[in-house]
FILO-322495 format. One record per atom (N, C-alpha, C, CB): x, y, z. Coordinates in steps of 0.2 Angstrom, whole numbers, padded with zeros to 4 digits, always signed. Glycine has a CB too. Example, Ala and Ser with C-alpha at 12.3 -4.5 7.8 and 13.67 -1.06 7.14 Angstrom:
REM residues 2
+0066-0028+0039+0062-0022+0039+0066-0016+0039+0057-0022+0045+0064-0011+0035+0068-0005+0036+0064+0000+0039+0070-0003+0029
//
This chain:
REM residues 220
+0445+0474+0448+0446+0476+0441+0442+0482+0439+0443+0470+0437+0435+0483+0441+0432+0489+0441+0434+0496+0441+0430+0489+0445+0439+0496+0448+0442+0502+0446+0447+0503+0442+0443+0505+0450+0452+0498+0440+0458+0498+0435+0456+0498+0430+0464+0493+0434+0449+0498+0427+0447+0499+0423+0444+0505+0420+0445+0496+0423+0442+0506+0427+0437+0517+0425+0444+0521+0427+0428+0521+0433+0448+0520+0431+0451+0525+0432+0461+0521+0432+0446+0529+0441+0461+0516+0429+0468+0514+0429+0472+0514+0431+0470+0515+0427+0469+0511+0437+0472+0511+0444+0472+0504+0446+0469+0515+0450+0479+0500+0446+0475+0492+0447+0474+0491+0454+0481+0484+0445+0475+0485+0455+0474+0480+0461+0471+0482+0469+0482+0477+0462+0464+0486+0466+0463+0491+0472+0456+0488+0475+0463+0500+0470+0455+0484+0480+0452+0482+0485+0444+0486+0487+0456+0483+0489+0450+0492+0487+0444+0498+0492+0447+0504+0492+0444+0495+0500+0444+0507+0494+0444+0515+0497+0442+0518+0504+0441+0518+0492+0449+0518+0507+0446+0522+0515+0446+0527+0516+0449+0522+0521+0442+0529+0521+0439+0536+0523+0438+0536+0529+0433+0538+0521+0437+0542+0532+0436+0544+0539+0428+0548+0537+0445+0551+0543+0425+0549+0543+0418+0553+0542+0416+0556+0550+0411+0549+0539+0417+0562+0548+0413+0562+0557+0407+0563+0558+0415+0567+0563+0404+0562+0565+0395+0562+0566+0391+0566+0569+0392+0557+0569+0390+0572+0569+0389+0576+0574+0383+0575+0578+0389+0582+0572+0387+0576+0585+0383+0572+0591+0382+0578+0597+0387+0565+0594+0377+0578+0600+0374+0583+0607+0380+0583+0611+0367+0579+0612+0384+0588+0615+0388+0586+0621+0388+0580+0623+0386+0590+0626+0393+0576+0625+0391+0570+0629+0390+0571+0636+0396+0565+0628+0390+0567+0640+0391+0572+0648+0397+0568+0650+0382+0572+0656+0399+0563+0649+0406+0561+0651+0411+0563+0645+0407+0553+0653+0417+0565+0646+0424+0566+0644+0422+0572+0637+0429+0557+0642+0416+0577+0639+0414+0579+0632+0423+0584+0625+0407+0586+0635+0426+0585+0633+0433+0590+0629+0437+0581+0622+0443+0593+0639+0435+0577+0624+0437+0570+0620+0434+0570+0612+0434+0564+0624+0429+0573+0613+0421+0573+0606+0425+0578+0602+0412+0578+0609+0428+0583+0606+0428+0589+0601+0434+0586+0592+0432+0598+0607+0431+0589+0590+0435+0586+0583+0440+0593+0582+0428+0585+0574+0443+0593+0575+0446+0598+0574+0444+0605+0570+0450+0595+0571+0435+0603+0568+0432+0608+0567+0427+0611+0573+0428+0606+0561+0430+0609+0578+0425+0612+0584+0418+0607+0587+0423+0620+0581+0417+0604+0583+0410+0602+0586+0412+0595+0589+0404+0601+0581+0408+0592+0593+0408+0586+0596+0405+0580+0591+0403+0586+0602+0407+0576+0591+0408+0571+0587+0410+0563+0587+0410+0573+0585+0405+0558+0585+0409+0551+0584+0413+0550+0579+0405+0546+0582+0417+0546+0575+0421+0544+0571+0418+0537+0567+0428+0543+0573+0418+0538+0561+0416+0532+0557+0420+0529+0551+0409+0533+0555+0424+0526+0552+0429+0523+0547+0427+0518+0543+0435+0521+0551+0426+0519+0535+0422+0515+0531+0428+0514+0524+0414+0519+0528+0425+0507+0523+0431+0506+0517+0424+0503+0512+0440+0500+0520+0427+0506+0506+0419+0504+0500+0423+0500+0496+0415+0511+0494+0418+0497+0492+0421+0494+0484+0418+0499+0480+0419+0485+0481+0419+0496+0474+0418+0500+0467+0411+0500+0467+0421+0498+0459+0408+0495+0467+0401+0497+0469+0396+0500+0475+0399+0493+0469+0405+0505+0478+0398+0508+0484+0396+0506+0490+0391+0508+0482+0397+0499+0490+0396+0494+0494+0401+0495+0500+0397+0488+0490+0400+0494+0507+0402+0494+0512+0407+0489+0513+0397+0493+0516+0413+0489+0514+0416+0481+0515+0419+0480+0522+0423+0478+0510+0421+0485+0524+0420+0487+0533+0421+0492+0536+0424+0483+0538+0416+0494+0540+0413+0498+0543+0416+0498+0552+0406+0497+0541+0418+0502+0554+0419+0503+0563+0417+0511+0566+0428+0502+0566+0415+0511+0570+0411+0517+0573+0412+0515+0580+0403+0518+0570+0414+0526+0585+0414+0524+0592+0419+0529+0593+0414+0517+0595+0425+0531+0589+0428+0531+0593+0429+0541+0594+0433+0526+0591+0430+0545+0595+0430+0550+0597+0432+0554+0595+0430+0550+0601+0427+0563+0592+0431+0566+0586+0437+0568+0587+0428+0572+0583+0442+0570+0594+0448+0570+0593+0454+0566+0590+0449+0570+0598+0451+0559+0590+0456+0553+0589+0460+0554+0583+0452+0547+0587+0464+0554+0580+0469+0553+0573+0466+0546+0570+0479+0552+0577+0466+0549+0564+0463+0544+0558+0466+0538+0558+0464+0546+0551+0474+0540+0559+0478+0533+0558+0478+0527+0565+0486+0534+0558+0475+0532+0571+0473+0529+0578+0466+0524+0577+0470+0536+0584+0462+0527+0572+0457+0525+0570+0457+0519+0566+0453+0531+0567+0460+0519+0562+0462+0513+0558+0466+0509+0562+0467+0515+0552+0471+0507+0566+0474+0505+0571+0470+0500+0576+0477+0510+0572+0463+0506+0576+0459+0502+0582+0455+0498+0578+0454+0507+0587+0453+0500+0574+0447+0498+0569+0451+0488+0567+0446+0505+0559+0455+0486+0567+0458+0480+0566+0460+0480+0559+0454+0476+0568+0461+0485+0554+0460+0483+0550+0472+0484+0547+0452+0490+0546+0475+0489+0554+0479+0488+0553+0484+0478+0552+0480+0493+0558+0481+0477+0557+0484+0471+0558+0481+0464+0553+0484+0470+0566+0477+0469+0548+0475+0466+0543+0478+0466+0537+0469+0468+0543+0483+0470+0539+0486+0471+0532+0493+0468+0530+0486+0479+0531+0490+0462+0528+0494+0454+0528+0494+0452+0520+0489+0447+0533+0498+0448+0518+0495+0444+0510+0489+0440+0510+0500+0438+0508+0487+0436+0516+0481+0434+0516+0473+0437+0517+0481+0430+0521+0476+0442+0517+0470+0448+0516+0470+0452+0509+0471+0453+0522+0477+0454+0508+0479+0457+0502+0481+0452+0498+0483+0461+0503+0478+0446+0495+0481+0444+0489+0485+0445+0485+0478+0442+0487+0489+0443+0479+0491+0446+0473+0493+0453+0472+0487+0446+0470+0495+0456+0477+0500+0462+0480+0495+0468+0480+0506+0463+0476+0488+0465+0480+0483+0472+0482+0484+0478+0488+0476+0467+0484+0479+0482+0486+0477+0484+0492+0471+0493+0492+0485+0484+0497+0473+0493+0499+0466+0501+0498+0470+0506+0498+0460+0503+0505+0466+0511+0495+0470+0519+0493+0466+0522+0499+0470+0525+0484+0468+0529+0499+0467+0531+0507+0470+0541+0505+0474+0526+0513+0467+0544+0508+0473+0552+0509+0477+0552+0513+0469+0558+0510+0479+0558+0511+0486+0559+0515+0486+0557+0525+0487+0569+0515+0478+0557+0528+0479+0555+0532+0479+0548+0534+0475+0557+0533+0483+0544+0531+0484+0537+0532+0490+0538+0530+0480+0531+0530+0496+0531+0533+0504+0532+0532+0504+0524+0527+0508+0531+0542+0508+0529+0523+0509+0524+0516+0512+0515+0521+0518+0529+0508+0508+0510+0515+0514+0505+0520+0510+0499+0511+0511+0502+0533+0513+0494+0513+0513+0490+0505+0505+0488+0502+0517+0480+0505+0500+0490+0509+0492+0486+0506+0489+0493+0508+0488+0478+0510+0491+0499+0509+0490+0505+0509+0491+0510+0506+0493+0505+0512+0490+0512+0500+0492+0519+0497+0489+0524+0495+0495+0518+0492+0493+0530+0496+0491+0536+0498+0497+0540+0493+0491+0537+0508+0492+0551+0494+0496+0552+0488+0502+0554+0491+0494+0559+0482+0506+0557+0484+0512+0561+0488+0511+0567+0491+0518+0561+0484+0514+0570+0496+0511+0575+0499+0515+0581+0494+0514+0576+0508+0512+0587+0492+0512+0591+0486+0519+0596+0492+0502+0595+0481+0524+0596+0490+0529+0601+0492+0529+0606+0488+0536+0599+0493+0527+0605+0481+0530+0612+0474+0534+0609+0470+0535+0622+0477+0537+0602+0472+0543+0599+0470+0542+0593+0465+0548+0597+0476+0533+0590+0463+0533+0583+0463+0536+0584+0454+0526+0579+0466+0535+0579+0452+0539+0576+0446+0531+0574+0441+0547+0567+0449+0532+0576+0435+0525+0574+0431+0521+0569+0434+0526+0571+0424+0527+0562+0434+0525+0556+0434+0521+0555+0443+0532+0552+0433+0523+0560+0445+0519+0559+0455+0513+0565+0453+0527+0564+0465+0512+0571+0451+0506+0573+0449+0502+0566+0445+0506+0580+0445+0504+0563+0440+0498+0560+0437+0496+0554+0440+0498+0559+0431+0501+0551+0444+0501+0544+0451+0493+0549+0455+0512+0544+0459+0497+0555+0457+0491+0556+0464+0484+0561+0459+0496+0564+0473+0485+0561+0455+0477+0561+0449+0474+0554+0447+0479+0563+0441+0476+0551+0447+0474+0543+0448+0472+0540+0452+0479+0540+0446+0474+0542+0460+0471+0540+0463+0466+0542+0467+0473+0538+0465+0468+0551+0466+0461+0552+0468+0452+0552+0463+0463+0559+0469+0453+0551+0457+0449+0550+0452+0447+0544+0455+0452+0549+0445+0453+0539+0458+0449+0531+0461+0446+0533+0468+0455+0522+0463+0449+0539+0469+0446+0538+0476+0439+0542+0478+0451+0541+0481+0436+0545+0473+0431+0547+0470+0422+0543+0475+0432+0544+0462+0426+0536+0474+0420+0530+0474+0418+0530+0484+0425+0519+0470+0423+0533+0486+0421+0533+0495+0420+0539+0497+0427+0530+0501+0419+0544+0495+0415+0549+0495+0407+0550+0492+0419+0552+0494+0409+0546+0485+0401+0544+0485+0396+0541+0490+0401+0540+0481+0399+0535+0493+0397+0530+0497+0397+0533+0504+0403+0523+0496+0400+0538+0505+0400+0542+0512+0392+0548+0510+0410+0547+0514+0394+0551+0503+0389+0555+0503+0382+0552+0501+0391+0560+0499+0381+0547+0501+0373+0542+0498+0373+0540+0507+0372+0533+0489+0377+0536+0509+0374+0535+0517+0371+0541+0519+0380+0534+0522+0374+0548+0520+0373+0552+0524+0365+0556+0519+0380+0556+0527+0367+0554+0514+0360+0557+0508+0354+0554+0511+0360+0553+0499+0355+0547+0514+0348+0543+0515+0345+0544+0521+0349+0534+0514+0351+0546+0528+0348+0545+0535+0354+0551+0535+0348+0536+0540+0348+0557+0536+0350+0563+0536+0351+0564+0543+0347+0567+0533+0349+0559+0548+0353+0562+0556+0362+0561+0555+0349+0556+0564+0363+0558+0550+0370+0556+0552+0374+0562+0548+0372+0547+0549+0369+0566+0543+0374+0573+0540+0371+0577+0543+0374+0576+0533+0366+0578+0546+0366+0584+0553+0368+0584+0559+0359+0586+0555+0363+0585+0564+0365+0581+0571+0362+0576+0576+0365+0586+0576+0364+0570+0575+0362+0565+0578+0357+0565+0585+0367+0563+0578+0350+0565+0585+0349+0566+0592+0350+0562+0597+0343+0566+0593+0353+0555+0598+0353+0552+0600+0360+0556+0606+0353+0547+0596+0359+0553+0612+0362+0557+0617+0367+0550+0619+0357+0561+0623+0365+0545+0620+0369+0540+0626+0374+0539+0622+0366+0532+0629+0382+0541+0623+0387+0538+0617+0388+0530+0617+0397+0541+0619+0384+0528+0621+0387+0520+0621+0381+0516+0615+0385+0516+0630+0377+0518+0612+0373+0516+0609+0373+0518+0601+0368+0517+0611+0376+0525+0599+0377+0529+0597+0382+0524+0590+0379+0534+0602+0388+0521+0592+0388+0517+0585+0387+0513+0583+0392+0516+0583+0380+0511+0588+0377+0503+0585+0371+0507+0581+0374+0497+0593+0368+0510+0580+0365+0515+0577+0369+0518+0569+0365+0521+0583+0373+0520+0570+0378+0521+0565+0380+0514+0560+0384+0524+0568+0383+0511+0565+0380+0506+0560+0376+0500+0557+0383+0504+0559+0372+0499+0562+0365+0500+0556+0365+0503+0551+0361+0503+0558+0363+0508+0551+0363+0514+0543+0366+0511+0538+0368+0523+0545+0374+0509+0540+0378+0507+0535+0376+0497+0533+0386+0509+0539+0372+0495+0537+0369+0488+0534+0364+0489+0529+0366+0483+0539+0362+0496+0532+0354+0495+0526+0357+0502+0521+0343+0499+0532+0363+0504+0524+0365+0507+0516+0368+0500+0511+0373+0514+0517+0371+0495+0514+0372+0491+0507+0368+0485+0507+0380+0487+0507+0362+0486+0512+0356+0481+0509+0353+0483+0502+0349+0482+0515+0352+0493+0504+0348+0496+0498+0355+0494+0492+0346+0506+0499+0360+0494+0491+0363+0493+0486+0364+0488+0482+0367+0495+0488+0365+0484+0487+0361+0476+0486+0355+0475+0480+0357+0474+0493+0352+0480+0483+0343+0478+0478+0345+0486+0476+0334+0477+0485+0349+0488+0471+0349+0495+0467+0341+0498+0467+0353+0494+0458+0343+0499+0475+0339+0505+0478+0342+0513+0480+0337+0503+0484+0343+0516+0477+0348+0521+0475+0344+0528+0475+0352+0520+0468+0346+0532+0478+0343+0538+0480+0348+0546+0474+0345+0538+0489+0346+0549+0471+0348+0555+0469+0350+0560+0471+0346+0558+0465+0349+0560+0477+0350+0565+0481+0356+0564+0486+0345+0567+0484+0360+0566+0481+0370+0562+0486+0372+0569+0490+0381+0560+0476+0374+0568+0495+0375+0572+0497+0383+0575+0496+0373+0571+0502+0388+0580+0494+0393+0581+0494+0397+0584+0499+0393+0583+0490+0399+0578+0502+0404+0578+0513+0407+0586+0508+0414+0568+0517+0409+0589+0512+0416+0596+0512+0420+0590+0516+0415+0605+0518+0425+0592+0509+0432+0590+0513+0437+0595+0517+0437+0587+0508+0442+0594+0521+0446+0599+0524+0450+0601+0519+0450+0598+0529+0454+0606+0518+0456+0610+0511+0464+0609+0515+0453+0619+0510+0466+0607+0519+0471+0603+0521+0471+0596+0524+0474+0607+0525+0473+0593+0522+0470+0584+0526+0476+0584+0531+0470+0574+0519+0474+0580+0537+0475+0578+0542+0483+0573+0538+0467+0574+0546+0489+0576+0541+0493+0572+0540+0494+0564+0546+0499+0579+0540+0495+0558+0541+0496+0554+0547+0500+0555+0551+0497+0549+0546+0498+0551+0557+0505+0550+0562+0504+0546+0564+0507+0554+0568+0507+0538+0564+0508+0534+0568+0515+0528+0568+0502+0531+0567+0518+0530+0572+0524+0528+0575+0526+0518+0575+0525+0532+0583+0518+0515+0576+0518+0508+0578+0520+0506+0571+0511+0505+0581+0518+0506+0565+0520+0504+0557+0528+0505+0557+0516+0509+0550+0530+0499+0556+0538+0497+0556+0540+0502+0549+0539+0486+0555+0546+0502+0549+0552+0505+0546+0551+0501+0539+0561+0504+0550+0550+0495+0542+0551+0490+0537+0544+0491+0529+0552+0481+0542+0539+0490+0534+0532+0492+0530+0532+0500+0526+0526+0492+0537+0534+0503+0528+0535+0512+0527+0540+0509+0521+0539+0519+0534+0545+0507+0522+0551+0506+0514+0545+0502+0508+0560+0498+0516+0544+0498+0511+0540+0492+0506+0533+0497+0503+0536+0482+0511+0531+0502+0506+0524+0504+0504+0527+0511+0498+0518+0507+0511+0535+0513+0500+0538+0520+0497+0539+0516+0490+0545+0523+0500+0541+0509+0490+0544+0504+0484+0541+0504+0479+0545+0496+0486+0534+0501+0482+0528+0499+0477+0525+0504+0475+0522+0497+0481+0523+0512+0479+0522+0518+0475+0525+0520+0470+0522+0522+0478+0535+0518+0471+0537+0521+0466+0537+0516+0460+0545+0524+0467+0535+0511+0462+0535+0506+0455+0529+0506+0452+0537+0498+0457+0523+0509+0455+0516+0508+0453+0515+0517+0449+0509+0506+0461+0521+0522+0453+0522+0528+0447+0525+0529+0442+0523+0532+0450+0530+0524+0440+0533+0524+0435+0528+0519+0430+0541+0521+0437+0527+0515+0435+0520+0510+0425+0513+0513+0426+0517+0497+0427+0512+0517+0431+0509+0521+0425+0510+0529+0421+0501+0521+0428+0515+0530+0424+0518+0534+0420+0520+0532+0412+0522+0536+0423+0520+0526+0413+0523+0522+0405+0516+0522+0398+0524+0511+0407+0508+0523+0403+0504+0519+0401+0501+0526+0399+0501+0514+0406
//
């Protein structure tokens, strides 16, 4: 209700995100690390509530990986059920994730969209505001994780990371809150999804909902 309230976006869960971790060469499979900005890197896939709050976190897998690979591994795909999504909820996401019904993401801007799809994908980026906060106060608080992580052994490396993220929503817990947010850079083109495993059937039902959740609030 939080955020259908600040930003007029109902029945939204959460907000996901991708972050990477910049880490030392690894000495096995280092060409695997390299991300798409050149450095070597872990992946940390976090989904927040409106308060900032962690609601799950997975770290480990390698900056090459695809976001939607990442979500897939992370379990959070085959989570996306009614019993997880009650009351036809779910999380918003960027273009790097593949729309599906507990899934939603903007429309990709061709020059062609219609009022009603600009003020849909102004709406949710306004909600999606709240996981880049929550990405930039993590990395605000334990600044090895927005510089370069010294830690060398990758096998330890996301048990480490997430830590950070227990005592980031411990301190939130007890509004222990720091002013100094750090602001991630985003890619000025996002990572288009790709993942072929999400049925025909999920892809129709997530296009359905978007056009029925862009037309009421285009009403509103």
């Amino acid at each position: 209700m939080d955020v259908q309230n600040k930003h007029k976006f109902p029945k939204v869960i959460g907000a996901i995100d991708g972050t990477h971790i910049h880490i030392h060469k690894p000495k096995k499979h280092a060409e695997s690390y390299i991300n798409r900005k050149g450095y070597y890197s872990i992946q940390l896939q976090i989904i927040c509530d409106s308060t900032l709050k962690f609601i799950h976190c997975y770290a480990g897998q390698p900056g090459s990986v695809h976001d939607m690979r990442v979500f897939r591994l992370s379990g959070i795909q085959s989570m996306c059920t009614e019993n997880y999504f009650p009351h036809d909820s779910h999380l918003i996401g960027d273009a790097a994730y593949t729309l599906q019904k507990h899934v939603l993401v903007p429309y990709r801007n061709n020059g062609h969209l219609t009022a009603a799809q600009i003020n849909y994908n102004t709406r949710l980026s306004s909600a999606r505001v709240m996981i880049e906060r929550a990405i930039g106060l993590l990395k605000g608080r334990f600044r090895s994780l927005l510089d370069k992580l010294y830690m060398k052994r990758t096998d330890l490396i996301p048990q480490y990371i997430i830590t950070c993220c227990v005592l980031h929503n411990i301190c939130i817990l007890n509004n222990d809150l720091i002013d100094d947010v750090i602001i991630i850079e985003r890619n000025n083109i996002p990572e288009i999804a790709n993942d072929n495993e999400i049925t025909a059937l999920d892809k129709e039902r997530g296009v359905e909902k978007r056009n029925a959740l862009t037309y009421m609030l285009n009403e509103r």
